[in-house]
N, C-alpha and C positions, 0 to 999 in steps of 0.2 A: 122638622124632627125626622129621622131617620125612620121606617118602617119596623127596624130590629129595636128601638127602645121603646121603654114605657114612660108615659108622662110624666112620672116623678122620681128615674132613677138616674138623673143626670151621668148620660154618658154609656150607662151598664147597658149590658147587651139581657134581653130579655131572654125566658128558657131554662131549660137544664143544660150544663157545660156537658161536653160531650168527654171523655176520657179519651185521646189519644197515645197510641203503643208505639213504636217501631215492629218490622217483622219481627219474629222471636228468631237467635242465634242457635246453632246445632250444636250442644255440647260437645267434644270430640271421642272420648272414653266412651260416654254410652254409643253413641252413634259403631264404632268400633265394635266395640263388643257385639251389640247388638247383627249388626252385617257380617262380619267372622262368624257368630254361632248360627246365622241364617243360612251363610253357602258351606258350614260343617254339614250341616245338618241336610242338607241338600245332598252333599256328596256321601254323606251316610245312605241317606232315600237312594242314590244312586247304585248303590254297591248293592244294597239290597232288593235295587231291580234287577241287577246282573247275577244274583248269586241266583231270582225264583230264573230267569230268562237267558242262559249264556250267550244264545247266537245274537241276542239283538245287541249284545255289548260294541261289537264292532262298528256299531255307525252313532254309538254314541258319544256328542259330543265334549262331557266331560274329560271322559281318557284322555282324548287330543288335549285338553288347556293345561291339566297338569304334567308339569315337563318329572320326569321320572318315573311316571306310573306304568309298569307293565303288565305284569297279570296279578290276578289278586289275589296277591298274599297276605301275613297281617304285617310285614314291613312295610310291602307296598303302600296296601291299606293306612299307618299311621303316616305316612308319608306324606300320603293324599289327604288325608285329611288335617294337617299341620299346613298343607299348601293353600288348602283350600279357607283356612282361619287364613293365614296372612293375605292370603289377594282381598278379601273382606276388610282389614286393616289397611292394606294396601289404598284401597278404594276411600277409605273415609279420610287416610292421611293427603289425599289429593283432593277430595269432594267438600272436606268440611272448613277450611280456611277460606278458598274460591267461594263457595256458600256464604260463607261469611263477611266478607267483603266487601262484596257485593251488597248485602243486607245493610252493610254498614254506610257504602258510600252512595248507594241508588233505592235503596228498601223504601216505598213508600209509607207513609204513616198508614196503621190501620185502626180505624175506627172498631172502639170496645164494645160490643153491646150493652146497655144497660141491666143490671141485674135483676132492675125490677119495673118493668111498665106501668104508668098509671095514667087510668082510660078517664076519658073528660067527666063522665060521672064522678070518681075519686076524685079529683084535682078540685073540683067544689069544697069539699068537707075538708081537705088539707088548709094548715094554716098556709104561711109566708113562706115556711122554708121547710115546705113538703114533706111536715109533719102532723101528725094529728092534735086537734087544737087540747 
């Protein structure tokens, strides 16, 4: 008899069954949204370290990424920050398919943890089916 059964459960595997998941998938909307309102909001932080700081604007890196941005006006400004939501969308509409594909064709299974642990003291007073008698 195999070491995993018990004497009279012809066949059954002793224990508690473990719950197996796949990785979880990346919604694509929220994912989006979410990274848009991060590098908005970013390029806001941004403006408004150039509006306390002007000289340090010129070696900052954002000016350079968004193509159109010159000096900061409020055209510029919605400009930049319309550019700055879509390279966020941008990012997700390329990152969350590939993520997910991947998930789908190589994602190893992951082991759920149990909700609720029961220590060898408890498992005495439980009946058969790891309920209280």
């Amino acid at each position: 008899m195999s070491s995993f059964t018990e004497a009279g459960s012809a066949g059954r595997r002793a224990g508690v069954p473990i719950a197996v998941d796949r990785a979880p998938l990346i919604p694509l909307v929220p994912f989006g949204m979410a990274l848009g309102s991060f590098l908005a909001i970013s390029f806001v932080l941004c403006v408004l370290y150039y509006v306390i700081m002007p000289e340090a604007a010129l070696n900052h890196a954002i000016l350079r990424a968004l193509p159109g941005l010159k000096v900061m006006t409020w055209p510029s400004f919605f400009l930049g920050l319309v550019e700055a939501f879509a390279y966020g969308w941008f990012v997700a509409l390329v990152f969350v398919p590939i993520y997910n594909f991947f998930v789908l064709r190589l994602g190893r299974p992951m082991i759920r943890p149990p909700t609720q642990m029961v220590g060898a003291r408890d498992s005495a007073r439980l009946g058969p089916r790891g309920r209280a008698p």
